[in-house]
N, C-alpha and C positions, 0 to 999 in steps of 0.2 A: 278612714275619712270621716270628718262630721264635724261639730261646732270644736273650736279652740279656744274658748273660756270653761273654765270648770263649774262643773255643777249644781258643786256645795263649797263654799268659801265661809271660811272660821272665823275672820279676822278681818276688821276693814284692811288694813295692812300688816304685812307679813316680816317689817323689815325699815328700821331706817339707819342710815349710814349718812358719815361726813367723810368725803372723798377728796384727797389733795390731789392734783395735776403731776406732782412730783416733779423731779429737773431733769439736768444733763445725768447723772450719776444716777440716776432713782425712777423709775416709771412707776404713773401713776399709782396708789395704796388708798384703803380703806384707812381712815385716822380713827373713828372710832363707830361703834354701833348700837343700836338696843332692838329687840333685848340679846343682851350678850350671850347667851345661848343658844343662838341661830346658828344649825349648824350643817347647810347647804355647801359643803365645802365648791361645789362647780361652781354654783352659781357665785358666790365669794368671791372666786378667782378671773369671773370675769366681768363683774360688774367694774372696778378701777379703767379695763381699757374699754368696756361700750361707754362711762360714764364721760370719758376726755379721749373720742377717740382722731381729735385732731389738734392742731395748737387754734386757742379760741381769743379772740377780741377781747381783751381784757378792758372796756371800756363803759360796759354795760351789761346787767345782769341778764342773763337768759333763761328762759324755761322751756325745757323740750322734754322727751320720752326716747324712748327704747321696749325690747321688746326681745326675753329671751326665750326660746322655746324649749321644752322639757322633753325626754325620751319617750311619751306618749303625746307628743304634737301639740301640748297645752302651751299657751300665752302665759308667762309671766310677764305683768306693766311695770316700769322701770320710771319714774318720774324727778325730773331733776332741776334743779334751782342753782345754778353759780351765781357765785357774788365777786366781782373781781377783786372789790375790797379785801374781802377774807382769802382769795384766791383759791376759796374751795366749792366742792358743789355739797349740796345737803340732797341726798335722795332718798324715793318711798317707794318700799318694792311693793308690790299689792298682785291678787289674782284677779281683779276688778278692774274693768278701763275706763273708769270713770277720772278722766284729761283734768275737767274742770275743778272738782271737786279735791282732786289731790292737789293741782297747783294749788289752792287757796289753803290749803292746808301744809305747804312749803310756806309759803309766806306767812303763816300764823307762827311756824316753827324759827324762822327767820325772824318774827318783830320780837319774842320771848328770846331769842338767843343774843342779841343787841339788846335789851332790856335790864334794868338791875336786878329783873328776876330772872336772871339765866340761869339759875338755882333751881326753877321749877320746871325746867325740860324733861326731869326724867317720866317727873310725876306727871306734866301734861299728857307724853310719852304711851302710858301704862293707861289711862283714862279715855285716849283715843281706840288705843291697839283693843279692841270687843269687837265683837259682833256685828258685820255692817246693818245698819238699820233697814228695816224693813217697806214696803210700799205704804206712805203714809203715816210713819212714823220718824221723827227728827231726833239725831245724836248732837246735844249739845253740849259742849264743856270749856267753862270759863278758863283763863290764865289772865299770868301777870295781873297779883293780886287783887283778879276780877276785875279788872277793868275793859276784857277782851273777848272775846266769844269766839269758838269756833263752830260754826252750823252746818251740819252736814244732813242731806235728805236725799233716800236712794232715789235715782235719776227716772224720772218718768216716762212715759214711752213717745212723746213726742219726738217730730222730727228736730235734729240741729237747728239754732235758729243765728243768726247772726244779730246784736254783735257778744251775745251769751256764751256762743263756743267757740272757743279760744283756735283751734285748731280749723275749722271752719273759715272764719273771720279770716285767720292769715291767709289761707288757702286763694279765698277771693278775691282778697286785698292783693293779693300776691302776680295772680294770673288774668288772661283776659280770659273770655268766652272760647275765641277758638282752640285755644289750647287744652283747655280742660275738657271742651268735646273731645279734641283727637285723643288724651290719654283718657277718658271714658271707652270710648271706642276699644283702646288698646287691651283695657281691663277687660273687657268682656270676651277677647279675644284670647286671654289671657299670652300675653309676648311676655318677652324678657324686658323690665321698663327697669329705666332707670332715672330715677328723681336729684337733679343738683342742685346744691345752692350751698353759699358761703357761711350764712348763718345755721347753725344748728337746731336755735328754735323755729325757725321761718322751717327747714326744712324737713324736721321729725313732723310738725304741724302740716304741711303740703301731703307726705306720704299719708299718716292718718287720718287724713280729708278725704285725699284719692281714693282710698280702701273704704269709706262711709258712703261716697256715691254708691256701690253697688246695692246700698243695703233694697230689698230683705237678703241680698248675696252676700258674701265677705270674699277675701283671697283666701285661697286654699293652698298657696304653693311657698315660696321662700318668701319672705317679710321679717327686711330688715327696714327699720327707719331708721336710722343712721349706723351706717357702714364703718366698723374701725381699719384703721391702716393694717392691723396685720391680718383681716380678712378681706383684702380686696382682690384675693383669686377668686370670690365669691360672684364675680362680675363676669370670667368667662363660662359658667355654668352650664349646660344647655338646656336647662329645664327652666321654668319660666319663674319668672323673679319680679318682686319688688322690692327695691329695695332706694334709699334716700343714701348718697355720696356725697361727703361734703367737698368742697371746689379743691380742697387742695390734696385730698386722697385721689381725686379724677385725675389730676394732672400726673400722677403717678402710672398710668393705663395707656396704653399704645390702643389707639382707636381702633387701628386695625387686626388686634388682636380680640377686640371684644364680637365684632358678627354681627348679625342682625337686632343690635338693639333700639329696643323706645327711647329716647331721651327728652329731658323735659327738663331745660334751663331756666332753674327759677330764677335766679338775678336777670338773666336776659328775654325773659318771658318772650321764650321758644320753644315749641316743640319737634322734636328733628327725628322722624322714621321713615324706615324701609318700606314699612305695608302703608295701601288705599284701606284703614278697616272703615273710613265712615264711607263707600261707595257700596259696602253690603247692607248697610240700613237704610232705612226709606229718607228721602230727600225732604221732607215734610216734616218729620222726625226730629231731622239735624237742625233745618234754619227755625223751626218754633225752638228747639233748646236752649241755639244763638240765642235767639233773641231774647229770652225769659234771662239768658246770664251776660245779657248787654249794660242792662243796667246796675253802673257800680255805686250807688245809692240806697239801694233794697235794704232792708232789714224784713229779720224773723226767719221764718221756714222757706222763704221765696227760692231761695237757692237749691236746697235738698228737696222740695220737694217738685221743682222741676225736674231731675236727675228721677226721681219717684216716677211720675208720671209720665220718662220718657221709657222707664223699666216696665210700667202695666200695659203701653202702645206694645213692648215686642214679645213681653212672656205672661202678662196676665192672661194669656187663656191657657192657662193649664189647668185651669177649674173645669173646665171642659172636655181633658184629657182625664180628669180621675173617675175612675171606675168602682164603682161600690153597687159588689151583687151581696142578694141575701145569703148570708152562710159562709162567705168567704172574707178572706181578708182586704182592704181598701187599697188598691192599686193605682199606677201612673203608666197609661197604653200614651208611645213615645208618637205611634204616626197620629192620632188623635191629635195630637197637643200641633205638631206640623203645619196642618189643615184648618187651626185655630187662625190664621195668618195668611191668608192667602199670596199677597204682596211682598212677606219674606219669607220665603219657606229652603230657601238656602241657608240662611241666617240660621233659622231654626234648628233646621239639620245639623249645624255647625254648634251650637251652643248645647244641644242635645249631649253632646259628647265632651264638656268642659265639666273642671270638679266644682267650679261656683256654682253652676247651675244644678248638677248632681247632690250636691250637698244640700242646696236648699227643699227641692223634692223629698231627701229622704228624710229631713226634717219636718216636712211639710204630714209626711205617710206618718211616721211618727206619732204627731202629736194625735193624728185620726184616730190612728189603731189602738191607740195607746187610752183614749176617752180623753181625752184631754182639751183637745182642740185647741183654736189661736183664734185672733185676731189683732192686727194692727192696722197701721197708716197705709200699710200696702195693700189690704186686702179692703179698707173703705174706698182706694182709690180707683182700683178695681170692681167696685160694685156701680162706682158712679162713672166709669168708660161703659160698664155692661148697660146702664140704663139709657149711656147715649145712642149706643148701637139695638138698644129695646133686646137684647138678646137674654138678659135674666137671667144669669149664669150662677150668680150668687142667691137666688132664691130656689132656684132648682137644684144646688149641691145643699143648701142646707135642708132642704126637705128629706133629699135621697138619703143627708146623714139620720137626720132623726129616723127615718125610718129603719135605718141598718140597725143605730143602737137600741131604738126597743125592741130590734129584734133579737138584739145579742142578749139582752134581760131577760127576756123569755127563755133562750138557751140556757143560761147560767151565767153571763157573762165570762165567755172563756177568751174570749179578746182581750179584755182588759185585764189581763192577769199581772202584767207586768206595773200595774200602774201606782201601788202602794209601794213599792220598792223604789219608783222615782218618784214618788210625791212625798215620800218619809223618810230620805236618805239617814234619818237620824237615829234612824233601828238600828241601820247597820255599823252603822258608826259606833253605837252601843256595846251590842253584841261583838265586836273585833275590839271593843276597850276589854270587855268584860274577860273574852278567850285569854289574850294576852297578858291578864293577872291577874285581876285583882281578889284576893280571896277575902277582903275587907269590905268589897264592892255593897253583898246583900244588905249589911247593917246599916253600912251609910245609907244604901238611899231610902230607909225610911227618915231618916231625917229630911228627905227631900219635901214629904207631905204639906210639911209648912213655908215650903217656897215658892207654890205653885202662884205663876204669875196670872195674874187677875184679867192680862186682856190675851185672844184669843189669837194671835200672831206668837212665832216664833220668835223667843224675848233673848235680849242679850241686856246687858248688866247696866247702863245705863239709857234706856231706849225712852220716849216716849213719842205720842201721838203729836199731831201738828197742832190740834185743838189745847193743846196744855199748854203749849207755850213756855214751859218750866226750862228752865235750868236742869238739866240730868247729867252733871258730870262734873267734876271741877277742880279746878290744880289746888285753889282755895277752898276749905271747909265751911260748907254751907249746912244748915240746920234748920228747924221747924218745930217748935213745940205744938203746934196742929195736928191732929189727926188724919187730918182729909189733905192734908200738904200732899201732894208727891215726890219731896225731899224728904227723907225718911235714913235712920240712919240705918246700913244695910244689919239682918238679922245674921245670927252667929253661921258660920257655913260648914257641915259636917266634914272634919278635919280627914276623914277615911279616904276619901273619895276625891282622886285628882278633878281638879279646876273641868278641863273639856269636858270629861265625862258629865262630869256635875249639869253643865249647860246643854249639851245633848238628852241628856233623862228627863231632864225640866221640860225644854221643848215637845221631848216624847212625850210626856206626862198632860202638856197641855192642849199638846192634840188630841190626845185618847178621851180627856175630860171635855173638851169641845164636839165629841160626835154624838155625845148625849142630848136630848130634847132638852131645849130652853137655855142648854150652857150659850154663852154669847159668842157671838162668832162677828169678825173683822172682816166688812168690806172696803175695799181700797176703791175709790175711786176715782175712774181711768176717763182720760179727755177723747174728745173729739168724738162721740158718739162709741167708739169700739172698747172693747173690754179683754183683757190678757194676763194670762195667768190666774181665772179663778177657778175655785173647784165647784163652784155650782152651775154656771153655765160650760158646758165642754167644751160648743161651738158655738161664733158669733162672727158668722161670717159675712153680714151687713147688720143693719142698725132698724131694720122692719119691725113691726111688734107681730107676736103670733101670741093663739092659743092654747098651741102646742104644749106641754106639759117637756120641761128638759129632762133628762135623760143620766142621773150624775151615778156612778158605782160606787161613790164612796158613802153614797147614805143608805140608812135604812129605814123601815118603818115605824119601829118603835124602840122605848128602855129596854126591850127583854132582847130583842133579837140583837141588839148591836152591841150588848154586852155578850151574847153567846156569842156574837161574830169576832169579837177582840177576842175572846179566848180562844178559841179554834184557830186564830190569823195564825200564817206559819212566822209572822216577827212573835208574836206571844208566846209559842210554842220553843223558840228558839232560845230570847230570855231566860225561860224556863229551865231549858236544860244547861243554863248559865250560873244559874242560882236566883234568878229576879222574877218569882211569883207576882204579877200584877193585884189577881185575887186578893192579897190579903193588906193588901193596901187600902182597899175598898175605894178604888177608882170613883165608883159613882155615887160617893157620898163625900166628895170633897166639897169644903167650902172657903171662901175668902177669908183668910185670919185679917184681921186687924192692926192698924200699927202697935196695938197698947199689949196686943199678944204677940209679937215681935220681941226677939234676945234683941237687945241695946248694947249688950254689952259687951262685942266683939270690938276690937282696936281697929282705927281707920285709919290706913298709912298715912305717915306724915304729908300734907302739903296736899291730900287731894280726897275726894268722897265721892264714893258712888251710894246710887240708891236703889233700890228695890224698883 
């Protein structure tokens, strides 16, 4: 069990296909794909029936998702665009569920494929398929002889806002208040629910709404948003499910064959169950939630973050149940957390023993033990319940922590041992390129020395910051006789060294050159007072200022020691016995080349340029 998005993701997207509905004689097929050497044969074989997995309204385009899961319980997002015109759908497979961002990037695919530049699809194609961009930096690239821009910026930690998110917005649009209470209710309980409705976009958009209330929770158990016909035994299941049925796969189901399930009639905005689950929450609870989702006018976070704040009322005091002695590891004592609640401690008891709630705990130990720490929307919301009640709960875990981890520093940090192996996944990545062949590998990457990328984030081929505002990507060739342009045409790429490798060693390269005094270092800056994902605060579990001195394992004191520290690292050590001496690269005298000491003279595929 644990989170079901991966890790480390190579590619904004993994996959795109043009899928036909196919006839009486024909079920639906893949028409074409790029890049054509995708070669997931499962997944292949079932994307044609999740993509048309009922007969659809040919009268109006739709966009909805799907959601396949892999033999280690990973999310792959599935996003999809029919046009009845064309009578086909265009989909983007990605390991990223970023809803909004990929539909607008269907429809960008859509206005070039109707366009007299549908010649430039492959190239726009090849120009997107990099590296998702990073916190604070914008993937742009023009099409349709530039007169069109696609803009993409990874998705901030804000809550859903309506009428922004797409999946949200229907969701609300969709239902009233009490019904969304009672399948919240349901979720938390985790039952067997089942989501209908006739449209497919209305109804993938309802399921991945319903599964957003829980957040900082997710579903842990079966999650389909839309259910194909030839998996609709998936309904009498007895383990607990989510899953979105469209109205004419339902009428296929003998009701009395399916049991105790939730049902939630979105064309008839109904919700029809067996259980009382909102008579176990506090009565105070339920009608402030009403009322917060009475009003169908609202815009922005109003909605999710009432769902937010009805999650800090029944389990934000587990800040109160974590246990952090000196010398041992950061634990979660379960009757602690009970006791946090006097008013529900039935509830408690009950949710204590759900994988939503397990999941996010171990996640929560995790990020502790691990030096990393968190914050978000859920943990400010939580500091500001803790201050209404004066009980401080978030300034007294974060002192306890600071105290643990200077205390671990003093030991040697043996807690954190694990924590460069997930904050670098890029060693490893290296090192399993390097095993698996390459005996060309050592040469090329000193050619790497003059690619090291200038800003201090994990760089993919066309990236930049939001302050640049540039152009970085294009179906059309753009150019600069400037120096200081950030169009640049890209430098010759050592021909030894496959493509991934290349952008993994670079990444490595330009972390290892960032732990040096003075190299520059990218801070992403995060809203709402909280901060997430940085490595120099570990925890920031309200928004207080202190004196405190933080606590980070990944720095050190000076040039001599954090060079002797990279050598000694067991990733250096390992390269090493790969063929890939760090040492003589001389890491710590690299510097900025220059556009004008840049090779110019590598060929830029027809129809499209990246830059540096």
């Amino acid at each position: 069990m644990g989170s079901r998005i991966r890790d480390t993701v190579r590619y904004l997207f993994e996959l795109f296909c043009e899928v036909s509905p196919g006839d009486q004689a024909r079920e639906p097929y893949i028409v074409k794909k790029y890049p054509d050497s995708y070669r997931n044969e499962e997944e292949l074989k079932n994307i044609p029936k999740f993509t048309f997995p009922c007969q659809f309204d040919n009268t109006y385009i739709q966009k909805y998702s799907f959601v396949l899961t892999s033999v280690d319980s990973k999310y792959t997002f599935c996003f999809c665009r029919y046009d009845p015109k064309a009578n086909t759908t265009f989909l983007i497979l990605s390991h990223l569920p970023w809803h909004d961002i990929f539909y607008n990037l269907l429809n960008c695919i859509a206005n070039l494929a109707n366009s007299p530049e549908r010649g430039e699809l492959t190239s726009f194609l090849e120009a997107c398929r990099i590296r998702p961009p990073m916190p604070g930096h914008t993937l742009k690239v023009t099409y349709n002889a530039g007169h069109n821009v696609f803009s993409c910026q990874c998705p901030d930690n804000k809550l859903p806002s309506i009428p922004e998110n797409y999946n949200l917005t229907e969701y609300f649009s969709a239902m009233d208040g009490k019904c969304m209470v009672g399948l919240w209710a349901a979720l938390l309980h985790e039952r067997r629910i089942a989501i209908v409705a006739s449209k497919p976009s209305r109804l993938s958009a309802c399921v991945q709404a319903a599964n957003a209330t829980l957040f900082p929770m997710s579903w842990q158990h079966i999650f389909i948003p839309i259910l194909p016909k030839h998996l609709v035994d998936y309904l009498l299941a007895p383990m607990p499910f989510l899953i979105g049925v469209p109205g004419s796969v339902m009428k296929m189901v003998r009701m009395s064959e399916l049991g105790d399930v939730v049902i939630l009639d979105v064309d008839a905005n109904e919700l029809r169950s067996p259980f009382n689950d909102l008579e176990s929450l506090p009565p105070e609870l339920v009608t402030n939630l009403r009322k917060a989702l009475g009003d169908k006018h609202v815009l922005g976070d109003v909605v999710s973050r009432a769902f937010l704040r009805a999650l800090v009322c029944l389990i934000g005091g587990y800040r109160d149940a974590i246990r952090i002695e000196r010398g041992e590891r950061i634990t979660f004592n379960p009757e602690a957390f009970v006791k946090t609640r006097k008013n529900m401690q039935p509830f408690l008891k009950k949710i204590l023993q759900s994988q939503i709630f397990q999941q996010f705990i171990d996640e929560r130990l995790d990020l502790l033990n691990s030096g990393r720490g968190f914050s978000d929307e859920f943990e400010v919301e939580c500091n500001n319940f803790a201050d209404k009640l004066n009980t401080g709960s978030g300034q007294r875990l974060k002192k306890q922590y600071r105290d643990w981890a200077k205390n671990v520093k003093k030991e040697g940090g043996a807690f954190f041992k694990t924590v460069k192996d997930k904050a670098n996944p890029a060693v490893q990545s290296a090192v399993k390129t390097v095993r698996q062949g390459g005996k060309n590998v050592k040469s090329a990457v000193r050619g790497l020395k003059n690619k090291i990328p200038k800003t201090g984030s994990r760089p993919s081929s066309i990236n930049t910051t939001d302050d640049s505002r540039f152009s970085c990507g294009s179906a059309t060739p753009v150019s600069s006789d400037s120096d200081t342009s950030p169009c640049r045409e890209p430098a010759r790429e050592p021909a030894a060294l496959p493509l991934d490798l290349l952008t993994e060693m670079e990444f490595l390269f330009t972390k290892r050159r960032d732990s040096f005094p003075g190299s520059p270092r990218e801070v992403a800056t995060l809203p709402d007072k909280s901060s997430c994902g940085s490595d120099v605060d570990l925890i920031k579990l309200d928004d207080s200022p202190t004196g405190l001195e933080d606590f980070d394992p990944l720095k050190f004191r000076d040039r001599k020691e954090k060079i002797e520290k990279m050598k000694s690292s067991t990733d250096s050590a390992l390269l090493h016995e790969y063929g890939l001496d760090f040492s003589q690269f001389g890491l710590s005298n690299f510097t900025s080349t220059s556009s004008a000491d840049q090779d110019t003279s590598s060929s830029v595929p027809k129809g499209w340029t990246t830059f540096n």
